[in-house]
C-alpha positions as CSV (number, residue, x, y, z in Angstrom):
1,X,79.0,-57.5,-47.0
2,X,78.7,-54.0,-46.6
3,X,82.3,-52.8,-47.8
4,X,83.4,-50.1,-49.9
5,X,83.5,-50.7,-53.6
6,X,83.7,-49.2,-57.0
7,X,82.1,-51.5,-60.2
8,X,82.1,-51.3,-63.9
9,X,80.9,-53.6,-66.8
10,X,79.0,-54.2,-69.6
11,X,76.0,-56.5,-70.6
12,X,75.1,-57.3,-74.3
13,X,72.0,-58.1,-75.1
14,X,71.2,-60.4,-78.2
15,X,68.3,-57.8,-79.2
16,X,67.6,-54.2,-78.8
17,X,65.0,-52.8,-75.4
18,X,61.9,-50.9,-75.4
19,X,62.1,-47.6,-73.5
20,X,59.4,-49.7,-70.8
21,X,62.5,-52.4,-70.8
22,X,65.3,-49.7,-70.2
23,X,63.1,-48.4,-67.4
24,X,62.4,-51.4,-65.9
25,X,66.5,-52.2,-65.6
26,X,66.8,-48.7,-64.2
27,X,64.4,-49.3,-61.8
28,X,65.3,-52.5,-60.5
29,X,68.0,-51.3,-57.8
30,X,67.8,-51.1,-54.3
31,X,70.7,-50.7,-52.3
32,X,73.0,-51.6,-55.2
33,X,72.1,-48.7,-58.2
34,X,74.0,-48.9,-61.0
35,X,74.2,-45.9,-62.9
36,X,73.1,-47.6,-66.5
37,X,74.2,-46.0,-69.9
38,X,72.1,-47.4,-72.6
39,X,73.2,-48.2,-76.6
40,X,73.7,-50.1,-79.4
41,X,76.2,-53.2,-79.8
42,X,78.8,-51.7,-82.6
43,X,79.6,-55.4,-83.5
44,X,76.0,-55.8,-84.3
45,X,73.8,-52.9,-84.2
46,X,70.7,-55.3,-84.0
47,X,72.0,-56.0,-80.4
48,X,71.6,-53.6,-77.1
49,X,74.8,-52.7,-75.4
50,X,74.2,-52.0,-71.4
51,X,77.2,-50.0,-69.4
52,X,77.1,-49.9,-65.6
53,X,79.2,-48.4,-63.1
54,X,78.7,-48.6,-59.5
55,X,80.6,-46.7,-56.4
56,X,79.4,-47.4,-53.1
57,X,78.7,-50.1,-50.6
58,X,78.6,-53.6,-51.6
59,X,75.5,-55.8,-51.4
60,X,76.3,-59.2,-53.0
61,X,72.6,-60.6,-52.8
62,X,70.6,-57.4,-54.7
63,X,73.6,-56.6,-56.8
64,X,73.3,-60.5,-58.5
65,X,69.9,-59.7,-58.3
66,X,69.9,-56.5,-60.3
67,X,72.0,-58.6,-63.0
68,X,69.5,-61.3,-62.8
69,X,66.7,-58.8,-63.7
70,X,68.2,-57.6,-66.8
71,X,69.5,-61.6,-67.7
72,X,65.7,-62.1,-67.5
73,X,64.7,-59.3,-69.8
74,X,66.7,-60.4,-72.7
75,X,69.0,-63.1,-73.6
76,X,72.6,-62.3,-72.9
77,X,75.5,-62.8,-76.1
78,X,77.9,-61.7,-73.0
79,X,78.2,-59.7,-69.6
80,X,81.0,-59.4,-67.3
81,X,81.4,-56.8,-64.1
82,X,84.7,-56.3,-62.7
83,X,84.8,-54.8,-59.3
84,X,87.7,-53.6,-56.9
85,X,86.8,-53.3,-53.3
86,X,89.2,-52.4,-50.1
87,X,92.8,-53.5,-49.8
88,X,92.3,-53.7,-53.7
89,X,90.6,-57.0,-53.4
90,X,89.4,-57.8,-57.4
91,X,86.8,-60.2,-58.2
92,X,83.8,-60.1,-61.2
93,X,80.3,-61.3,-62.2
94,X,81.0,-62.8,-65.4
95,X,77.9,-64.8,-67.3
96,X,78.3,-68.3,-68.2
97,X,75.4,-71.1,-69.3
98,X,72.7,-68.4,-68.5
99,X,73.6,-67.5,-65.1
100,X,75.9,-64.9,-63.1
101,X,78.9,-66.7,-61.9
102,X,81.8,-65.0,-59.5
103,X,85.0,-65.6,-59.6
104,X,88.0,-64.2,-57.6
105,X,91.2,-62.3,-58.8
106,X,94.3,-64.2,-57.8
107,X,98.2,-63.0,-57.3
108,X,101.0,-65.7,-58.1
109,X,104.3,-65.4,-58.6
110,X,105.4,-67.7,-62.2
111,X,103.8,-69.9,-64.2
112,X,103.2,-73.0,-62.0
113,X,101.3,-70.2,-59.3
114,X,99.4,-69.1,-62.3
115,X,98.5,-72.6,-64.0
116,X,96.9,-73.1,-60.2
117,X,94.6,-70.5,-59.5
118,X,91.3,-71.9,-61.5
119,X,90.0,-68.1,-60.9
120,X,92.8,-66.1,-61.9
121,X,92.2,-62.7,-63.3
122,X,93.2,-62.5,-67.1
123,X,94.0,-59.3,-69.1
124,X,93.2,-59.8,-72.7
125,X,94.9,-57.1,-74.4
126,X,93.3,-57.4,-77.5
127,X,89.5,-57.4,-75.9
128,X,90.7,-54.5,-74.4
129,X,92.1,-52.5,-77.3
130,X,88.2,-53.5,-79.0
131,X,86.8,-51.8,-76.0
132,X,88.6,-48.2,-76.8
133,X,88.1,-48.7,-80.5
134,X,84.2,-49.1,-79.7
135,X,84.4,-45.9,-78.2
136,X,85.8,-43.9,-81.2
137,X,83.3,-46.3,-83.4
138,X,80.2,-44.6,-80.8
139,X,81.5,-41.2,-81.3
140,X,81.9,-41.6,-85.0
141,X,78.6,-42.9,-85.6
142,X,76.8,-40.1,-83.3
143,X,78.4,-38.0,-86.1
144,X,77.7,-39.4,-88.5
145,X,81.2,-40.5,-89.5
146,X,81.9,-43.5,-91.7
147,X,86.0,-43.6,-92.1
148,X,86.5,-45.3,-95.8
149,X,88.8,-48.6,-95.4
150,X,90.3,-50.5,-98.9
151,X,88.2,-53.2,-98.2
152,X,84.9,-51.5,-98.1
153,X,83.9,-53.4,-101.6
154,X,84.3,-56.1,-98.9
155,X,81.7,-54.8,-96.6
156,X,78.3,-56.1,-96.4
157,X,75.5,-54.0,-97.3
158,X,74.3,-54.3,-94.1
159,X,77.0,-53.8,-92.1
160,X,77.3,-50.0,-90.8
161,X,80.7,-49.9,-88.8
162,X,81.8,-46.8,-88.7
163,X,85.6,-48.4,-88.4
164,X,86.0,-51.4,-91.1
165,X,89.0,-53.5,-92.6
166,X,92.2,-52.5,-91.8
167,X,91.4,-49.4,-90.7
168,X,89.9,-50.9,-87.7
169,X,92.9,-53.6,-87.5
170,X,95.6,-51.0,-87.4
171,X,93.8,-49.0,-84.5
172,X,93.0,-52.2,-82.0
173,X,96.5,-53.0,-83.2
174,X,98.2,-49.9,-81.9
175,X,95.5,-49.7,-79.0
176,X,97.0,-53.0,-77.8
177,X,100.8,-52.4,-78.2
178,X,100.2,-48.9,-76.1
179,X,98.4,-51.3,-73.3
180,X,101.1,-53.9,-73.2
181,X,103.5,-51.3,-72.5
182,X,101.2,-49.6,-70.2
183,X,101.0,-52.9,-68.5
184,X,104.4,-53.8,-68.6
185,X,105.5,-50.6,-66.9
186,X,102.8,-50.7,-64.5
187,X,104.3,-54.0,-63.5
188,X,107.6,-52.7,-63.1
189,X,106.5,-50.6,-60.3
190,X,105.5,-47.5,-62.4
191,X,103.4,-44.6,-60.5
192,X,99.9,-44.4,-62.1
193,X,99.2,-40.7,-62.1
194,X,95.5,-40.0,-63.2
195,X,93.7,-36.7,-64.6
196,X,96.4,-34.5,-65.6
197,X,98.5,-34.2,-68.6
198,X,102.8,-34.8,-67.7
199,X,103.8,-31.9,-70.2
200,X,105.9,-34.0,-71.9
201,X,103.1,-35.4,-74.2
């Protein structure tokens, strides 16, 4: 296609890579080149987590075929890639019965438009609020950082969450009500301003 685009998703994998795997992924681009952030699944820390963000032109053909490479190094628990291109088009690579499928953002107006549009784009609040939580759990455990919870007697041995119990409820929790009304102004016609601070934070 050619057009401009920016991309971001992540790719869990249902086992950890070898550096020779990691490179292989890295590798793998050609016109599409994913800048690829390796890690470990905080959900399960047996599984490898793969971040990639893209910003250039689009190239539908070796972009699935990038994704295909790393759906053929491991299996996949779940990928998705969300990607806005010009006159903030929106559509995604999500994977489904082992393989990539695309589906397109749609724009309705009330519940019938939206009970029509098979592809619609949904917002899960709470997946989202999991996402940001992950983020403190990465920092936390590159720290070393384990943040007790009341139900740690709960906890399985094996389990090494950084973020447990209720303590990790009551931030996904708060996460999520900060979105909705983040969401709900933005709906409302809101201005987005990015990268600086209002003042009156």
């Amino acid at each position: 296609m050619g057009c401009d685009i920016t991309a971001y998703g992540e790719v869990v994998l249902k086992r950890l890579l070898s550096d020779e795997e990691k490179n292989k992924i890295r590798t793998s681009h050609c016109h599409i080149w994913f800048e690829s952030e390796f890690s470990t699944s905080n959900r399960n820390p047996d599984h490898a987590l793969i971040r990639l963000t893209y910003d250039g032109k689009y190239w539908e053909d070796e972009m699935i075929e990038v994704l295909n490479v790393i759906a053929n190094t491991a299996p996949i628990e779940k990928g998705i890639i969300e990607i806005t291109g010009e006159n903030r088009a929106h559509w995604r690579f999500i994977y489904e019965n082992n393989e990539w499928k695309k589906q397109y953002g749609a724009v309705g107006f009330g519940q019938a438009a939206f009970e029509k549009a098979p592809f619609i784009d949904r917002i899960y609040t709470h997946d989202e609020a999991a996402k940001i939580v992950e983020l403190f759990e990465t920092v936390l455990d590159n720290a070393g950082i384990v943040v007790p919870s009341p139900e740690d007697d709960e906890k399985d041995p094996d389990n090494h969450a950084c973020l447990y119990g209720s303590v990790y409820s009551y931030l996904t929790d708060n996460i999520e009500d900060i979105l909705k009304d983040l969401l709900e102004r933005s709906a409302n016609f809101a201005d987005i301003i990015s990268d600086v601070y209002s003042g009156d934070y």
